[in-house]
C-alpha positions as CSV (number, residue, x, y, z in Angstrom):
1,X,0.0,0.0,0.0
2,X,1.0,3.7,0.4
3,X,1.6,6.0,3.4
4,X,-1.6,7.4,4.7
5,X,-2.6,11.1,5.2
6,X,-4.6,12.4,8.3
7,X,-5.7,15.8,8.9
8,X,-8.2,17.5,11.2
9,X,-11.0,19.6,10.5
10,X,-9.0,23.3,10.6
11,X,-7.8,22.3,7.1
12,X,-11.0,23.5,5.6
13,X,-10.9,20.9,3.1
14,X,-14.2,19.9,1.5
15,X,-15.5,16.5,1.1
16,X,-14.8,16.1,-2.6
17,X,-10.8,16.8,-1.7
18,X,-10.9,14.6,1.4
19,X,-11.9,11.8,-1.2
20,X,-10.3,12.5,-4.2
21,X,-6.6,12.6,-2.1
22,X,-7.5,9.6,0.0
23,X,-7.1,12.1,3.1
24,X,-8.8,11.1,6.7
25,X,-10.0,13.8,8.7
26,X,-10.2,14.4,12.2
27,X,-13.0,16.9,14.0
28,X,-12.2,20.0,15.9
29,X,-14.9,20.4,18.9
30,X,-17.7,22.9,19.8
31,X,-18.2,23.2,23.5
32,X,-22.3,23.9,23.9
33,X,-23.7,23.0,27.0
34,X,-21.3,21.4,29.0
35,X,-20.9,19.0,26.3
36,X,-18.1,18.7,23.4
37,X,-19.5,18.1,20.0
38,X,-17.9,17.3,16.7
39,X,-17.9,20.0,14.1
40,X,-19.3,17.9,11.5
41,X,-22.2,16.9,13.9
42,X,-25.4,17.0,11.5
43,X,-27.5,17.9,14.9
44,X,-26.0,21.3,15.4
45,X,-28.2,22.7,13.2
46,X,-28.1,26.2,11.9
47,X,-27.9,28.4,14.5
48,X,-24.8,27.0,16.5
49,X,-22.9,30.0,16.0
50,X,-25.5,32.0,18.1
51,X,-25.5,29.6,20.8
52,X,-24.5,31.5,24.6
53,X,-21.1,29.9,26.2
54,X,-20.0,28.6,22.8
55,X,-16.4,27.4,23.0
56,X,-13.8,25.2,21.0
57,X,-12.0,22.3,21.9
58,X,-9.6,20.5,20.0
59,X,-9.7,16.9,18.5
60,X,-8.9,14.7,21.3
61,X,-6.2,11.9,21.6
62,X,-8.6,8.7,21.7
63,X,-10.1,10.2,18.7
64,X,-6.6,10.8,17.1
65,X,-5.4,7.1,18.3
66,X,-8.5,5.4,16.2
67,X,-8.1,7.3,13.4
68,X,-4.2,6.7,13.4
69,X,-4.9,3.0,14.0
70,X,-7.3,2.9,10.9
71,X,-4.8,4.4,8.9
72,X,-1.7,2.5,10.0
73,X,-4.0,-0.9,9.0
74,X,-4.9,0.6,5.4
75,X,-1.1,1.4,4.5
76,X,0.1,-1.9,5.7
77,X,3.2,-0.7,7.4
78,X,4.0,2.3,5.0
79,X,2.8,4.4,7.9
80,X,1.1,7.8,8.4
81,X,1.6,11.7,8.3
82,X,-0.6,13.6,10.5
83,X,-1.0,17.6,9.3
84,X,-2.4,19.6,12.4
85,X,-3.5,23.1,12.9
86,X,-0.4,25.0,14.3
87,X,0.1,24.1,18.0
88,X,0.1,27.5,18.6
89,X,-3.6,27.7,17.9
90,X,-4.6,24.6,19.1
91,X,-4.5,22.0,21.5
92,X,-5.0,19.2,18.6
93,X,-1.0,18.5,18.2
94,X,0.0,17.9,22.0
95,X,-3.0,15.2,21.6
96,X,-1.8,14.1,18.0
97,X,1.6,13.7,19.7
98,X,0.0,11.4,22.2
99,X,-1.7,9.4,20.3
100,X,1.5,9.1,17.7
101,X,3.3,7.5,21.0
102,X,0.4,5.2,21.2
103,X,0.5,4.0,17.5
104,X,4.0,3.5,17.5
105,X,6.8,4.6,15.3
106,X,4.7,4.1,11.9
107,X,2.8,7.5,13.0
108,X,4.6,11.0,12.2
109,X,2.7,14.1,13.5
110,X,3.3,17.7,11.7
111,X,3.2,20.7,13.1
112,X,1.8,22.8,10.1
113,X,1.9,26.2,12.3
114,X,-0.8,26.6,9.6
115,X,-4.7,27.1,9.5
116,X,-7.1,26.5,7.1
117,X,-6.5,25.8,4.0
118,X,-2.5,26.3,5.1
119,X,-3.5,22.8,6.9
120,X,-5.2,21.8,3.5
121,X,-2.4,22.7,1.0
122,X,-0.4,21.2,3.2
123,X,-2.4,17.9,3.9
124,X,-2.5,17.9,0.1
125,X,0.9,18.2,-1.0
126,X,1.8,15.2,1.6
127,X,-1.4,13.1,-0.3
128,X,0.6,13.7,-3.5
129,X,3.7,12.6,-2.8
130,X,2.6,9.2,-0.9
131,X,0.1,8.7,-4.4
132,X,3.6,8.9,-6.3
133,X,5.1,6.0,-3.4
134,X,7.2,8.8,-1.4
135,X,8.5,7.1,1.4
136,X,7.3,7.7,4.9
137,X,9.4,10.4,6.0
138,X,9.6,11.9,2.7
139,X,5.9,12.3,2.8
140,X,6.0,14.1,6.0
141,X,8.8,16.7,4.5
142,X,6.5,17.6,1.5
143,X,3.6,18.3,4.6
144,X,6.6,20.6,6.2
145,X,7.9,22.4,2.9
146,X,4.3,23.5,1.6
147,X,3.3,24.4,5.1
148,X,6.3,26.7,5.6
149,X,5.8,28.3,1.8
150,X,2.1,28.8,2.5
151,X,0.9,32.3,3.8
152,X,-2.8,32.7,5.1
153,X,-4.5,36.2,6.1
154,X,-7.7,36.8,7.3
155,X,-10.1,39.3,7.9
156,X,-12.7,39.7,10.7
157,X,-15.7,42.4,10.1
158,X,-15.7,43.0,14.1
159,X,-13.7,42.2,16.9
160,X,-16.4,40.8,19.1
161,X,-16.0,36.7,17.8
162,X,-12.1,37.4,18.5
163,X,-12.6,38.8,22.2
164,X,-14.5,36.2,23.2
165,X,-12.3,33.5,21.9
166,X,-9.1,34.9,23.7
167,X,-7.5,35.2,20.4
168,X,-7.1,39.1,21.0
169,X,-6.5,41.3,24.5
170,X,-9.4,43.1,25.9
171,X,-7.6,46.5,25.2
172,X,-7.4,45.9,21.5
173,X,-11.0,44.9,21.5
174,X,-12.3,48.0,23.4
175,X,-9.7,50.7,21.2
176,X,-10.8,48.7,18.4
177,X,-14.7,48.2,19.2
178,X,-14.4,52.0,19.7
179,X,-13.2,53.3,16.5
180,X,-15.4,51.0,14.6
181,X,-11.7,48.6,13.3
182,X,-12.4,45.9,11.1
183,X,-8.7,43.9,11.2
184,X,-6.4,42.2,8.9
185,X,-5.1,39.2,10.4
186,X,-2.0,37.2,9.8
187,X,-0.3,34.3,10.6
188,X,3.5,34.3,11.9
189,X,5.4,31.4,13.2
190,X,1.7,29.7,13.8
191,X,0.2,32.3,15.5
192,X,-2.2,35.1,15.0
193,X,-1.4,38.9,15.2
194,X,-3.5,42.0,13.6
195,X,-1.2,43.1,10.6
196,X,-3.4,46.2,9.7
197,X,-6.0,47.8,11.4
198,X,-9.1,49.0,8.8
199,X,-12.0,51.3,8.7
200,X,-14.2,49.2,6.1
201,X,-14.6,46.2,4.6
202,X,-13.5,47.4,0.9
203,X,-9.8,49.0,2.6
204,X,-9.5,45.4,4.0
205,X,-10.1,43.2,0.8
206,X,-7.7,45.3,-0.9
207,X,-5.3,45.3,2.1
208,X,-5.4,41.4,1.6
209,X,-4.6,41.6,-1.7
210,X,-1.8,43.8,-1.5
211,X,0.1,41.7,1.3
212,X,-0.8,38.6,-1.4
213,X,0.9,40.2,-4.2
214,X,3.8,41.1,-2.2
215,X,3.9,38.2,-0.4
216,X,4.0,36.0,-4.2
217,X,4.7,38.2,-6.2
218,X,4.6,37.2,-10.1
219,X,5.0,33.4,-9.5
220,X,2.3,30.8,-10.4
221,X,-0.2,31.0,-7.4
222,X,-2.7,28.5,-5.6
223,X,-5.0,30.5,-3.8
224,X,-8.0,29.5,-1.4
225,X,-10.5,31.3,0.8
226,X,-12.6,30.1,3.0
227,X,-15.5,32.1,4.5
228,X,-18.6,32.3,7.6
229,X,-21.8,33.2,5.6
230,X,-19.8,35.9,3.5
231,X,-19.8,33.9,-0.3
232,X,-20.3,37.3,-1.7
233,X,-17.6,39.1,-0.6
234,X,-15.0,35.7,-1.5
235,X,-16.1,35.7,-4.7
236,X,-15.4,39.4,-5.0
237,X,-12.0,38.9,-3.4
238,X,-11.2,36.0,-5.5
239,X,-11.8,38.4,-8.7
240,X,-9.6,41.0,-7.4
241,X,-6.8,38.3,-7.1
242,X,-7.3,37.0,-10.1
243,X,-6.4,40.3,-11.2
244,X,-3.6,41.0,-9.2
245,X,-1.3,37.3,-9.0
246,X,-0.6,34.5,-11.7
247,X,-3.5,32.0,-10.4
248,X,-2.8,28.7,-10.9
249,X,-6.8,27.4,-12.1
250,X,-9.2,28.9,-9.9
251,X,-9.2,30.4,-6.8
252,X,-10.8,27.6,-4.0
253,X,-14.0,29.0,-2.2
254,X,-15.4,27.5,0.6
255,X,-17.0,28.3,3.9
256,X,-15.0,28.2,6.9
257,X,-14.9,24.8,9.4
258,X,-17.4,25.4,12.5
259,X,-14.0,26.4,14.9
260,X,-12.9,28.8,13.1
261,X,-16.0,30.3,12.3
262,X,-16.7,30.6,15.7
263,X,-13.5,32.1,16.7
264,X,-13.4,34.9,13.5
265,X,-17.7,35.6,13.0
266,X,-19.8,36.2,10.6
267,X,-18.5,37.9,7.5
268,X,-15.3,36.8,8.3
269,X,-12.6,35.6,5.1
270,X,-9.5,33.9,5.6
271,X,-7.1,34.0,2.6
272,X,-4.0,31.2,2.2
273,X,-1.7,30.8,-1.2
274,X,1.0,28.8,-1.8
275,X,3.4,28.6,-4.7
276,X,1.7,26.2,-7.5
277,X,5.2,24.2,-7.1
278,X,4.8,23.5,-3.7
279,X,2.1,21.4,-4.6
């Protein structure tokens, strides 16, 4: 067989890639009630994201374990990569860790210091490699490379979502609350950080596509944006990219996984590229 690919939910991945690329997914948590629920639960129903005391939770290590397990048993003894969300983010890789040490040796856990589709282009690039019979740890280096040449920006249209999810201090939600800021977030060394602070949501989809084209410049481009309930507005970003870089095919557009959503609101768009080599 072939070395197996996990991922978890943060990739942002849709179903038709998670089949087409043979990749297994693991669910990120919603905490409602007391009670931790997968993501992909069908009974959350619409209106999850207005839910009082929601919180995340990460995928947990007897989840991770199985999942390994199942994998490990389908590559007979190629082994498996396992791309998480950056452990900066996310307590999914200290139990992805875990469970590797309960699989044994045959399990190799990445640390993408990614999210969304940084996880995803990732997850992908390792996919490709094991289809072409890349060896175990060559597999996990493809996972590494395209995670560390992937750059992901988002933007959030209030800082409410962010404040409540710890993911910003409660001085920069009250100056920002205040002046009405609608930020442009990236990602550095896995973690999150406000890169420009904007007045409206047109300043920010242009400020993300100015830190794109600087960022890759005139080189062959896969771009992908995921969204919470704001299609509109990633189709009109995607257009203005199209304009701007050398986009490999078309840009991806997809809504957001539940845990992100919940920690970046409605409206929310979270922009990742990666050189069209990497992949």
């Amino acid at each position: 067989m072939t070395v197996q690919v996990v991922t978890d939910s943060a990739s942002c991945l849709s179903p038709d890639q998670l089949v087409a690329h043979g990749v297994r997914q693991a669910a990120l948590h919603l905490l409602l009630d007391g009670r931790a629920i997968p993501e992909d639960d069908d009974s959350l129903g619409e209106d999850w994201l207005s839910r009082p005391g929601l919180s995340t939770s990460g995928a947990n290590e007897e989840e991770l374990a199985a999942l390994y397990a199942e994998a490990l048993a389908e590559s007979s003894g190629d082994g498996v990569v396992a791309v998480h969300l950056s452990g900066a983010l996310s307590a999914t890789v200290a139990s992805a860790q875990a469970a590797a040490r309960r699989s044994g040796p045959g399990v190799v856990v990445v640390d993408s210091r990614q999210t969304a589709m940084g996880v995803g282009f990732a997850a992908l690039a390792a996919a490709r490699a094991a289809s072409r019979g890349a060896a175990l740890d060559e597999v996990a280096e493809h996972a590494r490379a395209a995670a560390a040449s992937a750059a992901t920006w988002g933007y959030a249209d209030r800082l409410d979502w962010l404040r409540r999810s710890g993911r910003i201090p409660r001085t920069t939600w009250l100056v920002g609350t205040a002046l009405s800021i609608r930020p442009v977030l990236g990602l550095s060394d896995g973690k999150l950080h406000v890169a420009e602070r904007t007045r409206t949501r047109s300043r920010a989809l242009d400020k993300l596509v100015e830190l794109a084209r600087a960022h890759f410049g005139d080189g062959e481009t896969s771009v992908a944006i995921r969204h919470q309930q704001a299609e509109e507005h990633a189709e009109r970003l995607a257009e203005a990219l199209a304009d701007r870089l050398q986009v490999a095919g078309k840009v991806d557009i997809g809504p957001v996984n539940r845990v992100l959503g919940a920690h970046v609101g409605v409206g929310a768009l979270i922009l990742t590229g990666i050189p069209a080599t990497s992949l």
